[in-house]
C-alpha positions in Angstrom: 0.0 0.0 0.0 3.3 2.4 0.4 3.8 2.5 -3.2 0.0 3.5 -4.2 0.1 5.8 -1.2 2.7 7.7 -2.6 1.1 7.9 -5.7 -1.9 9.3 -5.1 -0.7 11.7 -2.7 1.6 12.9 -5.7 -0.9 12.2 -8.6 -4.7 12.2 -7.0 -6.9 14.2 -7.3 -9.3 15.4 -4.4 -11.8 12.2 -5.0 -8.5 9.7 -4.6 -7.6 11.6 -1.3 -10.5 11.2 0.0 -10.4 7.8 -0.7 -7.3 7.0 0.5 -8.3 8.8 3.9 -11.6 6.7 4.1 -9.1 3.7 3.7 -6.9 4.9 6.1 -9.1 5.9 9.0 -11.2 2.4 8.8 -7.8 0.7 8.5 -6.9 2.1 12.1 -10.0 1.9 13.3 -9.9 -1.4 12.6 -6.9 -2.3 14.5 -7.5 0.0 17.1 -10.7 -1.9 17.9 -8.9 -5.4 17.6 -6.5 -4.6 20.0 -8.4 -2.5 23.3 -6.6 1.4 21.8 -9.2 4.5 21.5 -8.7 5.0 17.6 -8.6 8.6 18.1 -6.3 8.9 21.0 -3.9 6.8 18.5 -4.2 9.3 15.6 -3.6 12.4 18.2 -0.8 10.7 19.6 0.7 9.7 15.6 -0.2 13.2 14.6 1.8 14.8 16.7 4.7 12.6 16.2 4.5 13.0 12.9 4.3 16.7 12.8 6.1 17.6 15.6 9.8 15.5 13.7 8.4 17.1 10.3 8.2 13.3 8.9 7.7 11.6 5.7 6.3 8.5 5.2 9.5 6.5 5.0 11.1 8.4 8.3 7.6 7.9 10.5 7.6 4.1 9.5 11.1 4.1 10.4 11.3 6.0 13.7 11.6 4.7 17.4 8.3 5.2 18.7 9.6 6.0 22.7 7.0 6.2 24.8 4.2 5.1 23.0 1.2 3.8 24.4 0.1 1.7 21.4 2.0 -1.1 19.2 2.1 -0.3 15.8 2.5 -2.9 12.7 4.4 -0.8 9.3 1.1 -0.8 7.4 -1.2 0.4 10.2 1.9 2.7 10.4 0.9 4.0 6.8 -2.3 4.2 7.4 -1.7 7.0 10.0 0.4 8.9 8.0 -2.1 9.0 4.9 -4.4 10.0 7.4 -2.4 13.3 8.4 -1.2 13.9 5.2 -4.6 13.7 3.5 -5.9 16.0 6.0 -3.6 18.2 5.4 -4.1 18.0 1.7 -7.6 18.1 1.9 -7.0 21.4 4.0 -8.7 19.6 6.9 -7.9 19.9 10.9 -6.9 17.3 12.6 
């Protein structure tokens, strides 16, 4: 899912985006259910991160996540950051 990610966030146009956020925000939802975590307490805590180090996709799946309350598998890991960076796109609030 990286590679088609990355593709729409450099080649989609607003109906793709918000696509990709749909998938992205039932992917973690999904997960977050499975495993006890408050779905939006996850995103806050991933939004931050990921705003707060500046980070691309490939840095976020990368970095040491110190202090984390939630375990996070590299695709659920995606998911998150196509959520903030379709927001942002999207010229959404998160």
């Amino acid at each position: 899912m990286k590679t088609e990610t990355i593709r729409v966030m450099l080649t989609g146009g607003e109906a793709e985006l918000v696509d990709l956020n749909d998938w992205a925000i039932n992917t973690v939802r999904e997960y977050a259910r499975g495993r006890g975590y408050n779905a939006a307490a996850l995103i806050s805590e991933e939004t931050a991160r990921i705003n707060d180090g500046g980070l691309g996709l490939d840095d976020y799946r990368a970095v040491r996540r110190i202090g984390s309350h939630h375990l996070l598998s590299r695709s659920v890991r995606n998911a998150v950051w196509a959520i903030v960076a379709t927001r942002r796109m999207l010229g959404v609030s998160s």
